[in-house]
KOLNU-404773 format. One record per residue (C-alpha): residue number from 1; residue in one letter; x, y, z. Coordinates in steps of 0.1 Angstrom, whole numbers. Example, Ala and Ser with C-alpha at 12.3 -4.5 7.8 and 13.67 -1.06 7.14 Angstrom:
2
+------+------+-------+-------+-------+
! resi ! resn !  east ! north !    up !
+------+------+-------+-------+-------+
!    1 !    a !   123 !   -45 !    78 !
!    2 !    s !   137 !   -11 !    71 !
+------+------+-------+-------+-------+
end
This chain:
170
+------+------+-------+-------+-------+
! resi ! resn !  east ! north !    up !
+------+------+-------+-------+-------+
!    1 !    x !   888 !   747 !   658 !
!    2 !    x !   852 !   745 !   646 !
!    3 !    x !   837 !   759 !   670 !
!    4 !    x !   861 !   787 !   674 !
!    5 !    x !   851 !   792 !   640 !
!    6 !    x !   817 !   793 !   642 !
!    7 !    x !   821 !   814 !   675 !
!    8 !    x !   844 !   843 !   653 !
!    9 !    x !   811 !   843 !   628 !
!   10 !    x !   784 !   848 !   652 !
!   11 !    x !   807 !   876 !   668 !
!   12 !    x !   812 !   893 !   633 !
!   13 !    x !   775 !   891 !   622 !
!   14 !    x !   766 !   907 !   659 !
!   15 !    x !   794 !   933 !   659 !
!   16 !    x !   782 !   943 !   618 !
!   17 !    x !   747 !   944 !   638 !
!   18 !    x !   760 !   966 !   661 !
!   19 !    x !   777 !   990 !   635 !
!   20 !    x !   746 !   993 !   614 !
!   21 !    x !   725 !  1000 !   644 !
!   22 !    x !   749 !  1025 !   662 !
!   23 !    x !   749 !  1044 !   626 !
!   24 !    x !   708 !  1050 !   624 !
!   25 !    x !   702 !  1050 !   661 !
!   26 !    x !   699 !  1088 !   669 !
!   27 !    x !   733 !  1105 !   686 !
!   28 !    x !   739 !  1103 !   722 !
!   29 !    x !   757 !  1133 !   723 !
!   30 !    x !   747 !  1150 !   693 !
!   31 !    x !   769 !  1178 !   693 !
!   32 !    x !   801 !  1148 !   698 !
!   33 !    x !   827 !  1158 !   674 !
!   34 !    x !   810 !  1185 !   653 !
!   35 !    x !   830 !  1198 !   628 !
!   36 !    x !   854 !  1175 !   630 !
!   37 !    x !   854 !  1144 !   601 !
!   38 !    x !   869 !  1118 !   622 !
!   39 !    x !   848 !  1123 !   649 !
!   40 !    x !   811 !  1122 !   635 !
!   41 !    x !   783 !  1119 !   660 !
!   42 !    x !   771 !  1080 !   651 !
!   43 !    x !   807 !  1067 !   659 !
!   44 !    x !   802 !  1068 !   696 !
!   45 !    x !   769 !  1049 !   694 !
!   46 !    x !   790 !  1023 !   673 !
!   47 !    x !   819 !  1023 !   695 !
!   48 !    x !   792 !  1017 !   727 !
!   49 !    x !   778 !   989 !   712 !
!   50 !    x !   806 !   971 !   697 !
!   51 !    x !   823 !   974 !   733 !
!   52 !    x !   791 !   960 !   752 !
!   53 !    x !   787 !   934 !   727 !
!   54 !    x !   827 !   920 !   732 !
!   55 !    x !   819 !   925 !   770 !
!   56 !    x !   791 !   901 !   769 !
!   57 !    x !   806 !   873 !   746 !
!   58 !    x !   834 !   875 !   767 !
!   59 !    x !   822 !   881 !   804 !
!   60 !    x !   783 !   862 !   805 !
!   61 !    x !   789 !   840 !   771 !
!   62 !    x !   827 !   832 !   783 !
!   63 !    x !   837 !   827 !   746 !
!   64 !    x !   874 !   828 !   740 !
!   65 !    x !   900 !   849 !   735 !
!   66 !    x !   909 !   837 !   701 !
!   67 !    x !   877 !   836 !   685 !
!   68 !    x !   867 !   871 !   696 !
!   69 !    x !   901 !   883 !   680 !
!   70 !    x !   893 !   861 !   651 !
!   71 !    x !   860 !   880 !   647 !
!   72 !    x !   872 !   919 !   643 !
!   73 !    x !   892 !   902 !   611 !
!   74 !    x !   866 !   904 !   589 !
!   75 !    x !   852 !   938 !   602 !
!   76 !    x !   888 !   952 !   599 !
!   77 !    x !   888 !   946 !   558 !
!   78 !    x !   853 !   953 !   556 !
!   79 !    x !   862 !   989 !   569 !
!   80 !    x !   894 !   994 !   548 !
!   81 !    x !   880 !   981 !   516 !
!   82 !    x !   850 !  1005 !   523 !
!   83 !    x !   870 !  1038 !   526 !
!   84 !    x !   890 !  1027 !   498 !
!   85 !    x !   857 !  1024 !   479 !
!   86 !    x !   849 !  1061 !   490 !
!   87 !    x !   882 !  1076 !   485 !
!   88 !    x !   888 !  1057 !   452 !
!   89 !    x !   920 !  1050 !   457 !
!   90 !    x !   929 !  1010 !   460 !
!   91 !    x !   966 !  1011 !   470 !
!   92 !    x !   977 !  1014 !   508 !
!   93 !    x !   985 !  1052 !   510 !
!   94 !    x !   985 !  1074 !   536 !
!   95 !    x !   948 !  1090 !   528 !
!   96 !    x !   932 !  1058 !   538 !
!   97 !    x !   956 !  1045 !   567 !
!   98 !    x !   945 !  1079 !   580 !
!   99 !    x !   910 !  1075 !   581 !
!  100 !    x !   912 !  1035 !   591 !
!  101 !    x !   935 !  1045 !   621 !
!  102 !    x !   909 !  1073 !   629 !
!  103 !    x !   880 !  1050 !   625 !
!  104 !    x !   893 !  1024 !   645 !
!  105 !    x !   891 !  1049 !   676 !
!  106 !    x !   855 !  1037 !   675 !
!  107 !    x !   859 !  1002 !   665 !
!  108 !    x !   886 !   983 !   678 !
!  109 !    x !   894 !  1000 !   709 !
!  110 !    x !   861 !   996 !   720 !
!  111 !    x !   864 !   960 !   706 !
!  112 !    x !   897 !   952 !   729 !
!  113 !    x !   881 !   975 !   760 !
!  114 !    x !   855 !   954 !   761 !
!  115 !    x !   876 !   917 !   755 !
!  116 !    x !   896 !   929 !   784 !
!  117 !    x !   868 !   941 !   809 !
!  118 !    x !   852 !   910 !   802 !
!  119 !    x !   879 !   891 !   809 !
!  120 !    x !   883 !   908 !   840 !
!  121 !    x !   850 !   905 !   849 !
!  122 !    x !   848 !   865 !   843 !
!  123 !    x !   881 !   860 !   863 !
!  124 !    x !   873 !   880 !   895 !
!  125 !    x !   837 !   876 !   896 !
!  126 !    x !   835 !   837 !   884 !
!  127 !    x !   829 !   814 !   918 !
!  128 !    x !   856 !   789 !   913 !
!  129 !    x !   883 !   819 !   909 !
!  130 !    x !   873 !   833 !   939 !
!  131 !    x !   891 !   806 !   959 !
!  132 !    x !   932 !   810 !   967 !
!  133 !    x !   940 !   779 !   953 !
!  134 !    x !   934 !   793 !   919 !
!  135 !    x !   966 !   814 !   916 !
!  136 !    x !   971 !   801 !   878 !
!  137 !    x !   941 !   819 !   866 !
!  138 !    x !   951 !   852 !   887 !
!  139 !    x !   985 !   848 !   871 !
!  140 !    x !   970 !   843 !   834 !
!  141 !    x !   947 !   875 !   838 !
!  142 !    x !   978 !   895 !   848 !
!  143 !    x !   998 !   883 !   816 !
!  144 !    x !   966 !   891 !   791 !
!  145 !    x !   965 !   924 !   803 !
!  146 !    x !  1003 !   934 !   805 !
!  147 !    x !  1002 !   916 !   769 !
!  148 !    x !   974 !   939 !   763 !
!  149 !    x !   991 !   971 !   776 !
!  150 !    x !  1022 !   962 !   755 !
!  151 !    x !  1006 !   957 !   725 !
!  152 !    x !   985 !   993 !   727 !
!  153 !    x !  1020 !  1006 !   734 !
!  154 !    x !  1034 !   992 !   703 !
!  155 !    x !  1008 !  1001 !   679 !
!  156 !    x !  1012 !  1036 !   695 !
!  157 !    x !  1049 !  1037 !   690 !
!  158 !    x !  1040 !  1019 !   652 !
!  159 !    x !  1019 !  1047 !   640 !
!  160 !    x !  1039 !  1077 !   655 !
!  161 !    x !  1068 !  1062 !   635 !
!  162 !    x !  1048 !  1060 !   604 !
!  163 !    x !  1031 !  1093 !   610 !
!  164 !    x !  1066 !  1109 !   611 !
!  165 !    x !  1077 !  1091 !   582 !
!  166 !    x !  1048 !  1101 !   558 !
!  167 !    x !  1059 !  1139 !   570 !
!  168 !    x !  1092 !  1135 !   565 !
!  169 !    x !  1088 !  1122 !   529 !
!  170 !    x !  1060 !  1151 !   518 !
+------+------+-------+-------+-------+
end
């Protein structure tokens, strides 16, 4: 458990790393999202480099599961307790889910992309899974990514429920 741990804060200080340096890095696409507020220019660098940095812990660093999911914890509050700094409001309300669910287009999707192209990538490319005999690991990569496709599913069906709740009560 200790070195799950210490695993989940390496990946947090790296992924911070890679948030602070996709914001001042210059745009890749510059013109990406202009004139919309969820979509500023800097949030693709960020997304980029959060989704490379998963890929290689997971893939060429073959660090769990667990502690990679462990890691985005921290970066998750960090986020929200930031735009609730901004708006000023310190209450869950619908203002800030908003903008968390529109930030985390850019930083936990990338975050899980890249969890499960690594994992892809370190079960089908790894020597010792290349043999037949190894049917368990074949079998556990199928399970993490229907369990993956299951949960996207459900936090899409979550926040279209919640979306149409918050307009039915306005």
């Amino acid at each position: 458990m200790k070195i799950i741990l210490q695993e989940a804060v390496t990946c947090t200080v790296w992924s911070l790393t890679c948030a602070l340096v996709g914001l001042f890095l210059p745009p890749v696409w510059p013109h990406f999202g202009a004139g919309n507020r969820f979509l500023p220019p800097q949030a693709l660098n960020v997304g980029m480099l959060m989704g490379s940095a998963s890929f290689i812990f997971r893939s060429r660093l073959s660090w769990p599961v667990l502690s990679l999911y462990i890691s985005l914890l921290p970066i998750e509050c960090i986020l929200y307790f930031s735009i609730c700094y901004f708006s000023g409001f310190y209450t869950v309300n619908s203002f800030n889910l908003n903008w968390f669910l529109g930030l985390n287009i850019f930083v936990a999707m990338p975050w899980f992309v890249g969890i499960l192209l690594g994992t892809v990538f370190l079960l089908c490319f790894n020597r010792e899974n290349r043999r037949w005999e190894n049917k368990n690991k074949r079998l556990n990569l199928f399970w993490f990514i229907s369990l993956c496709i299951s949960c996207f599913i459900t936090g899409i069906i979550a926040a279209a429920i919640y979306l149409t709740f918050q307009k039915a009560t306005l």
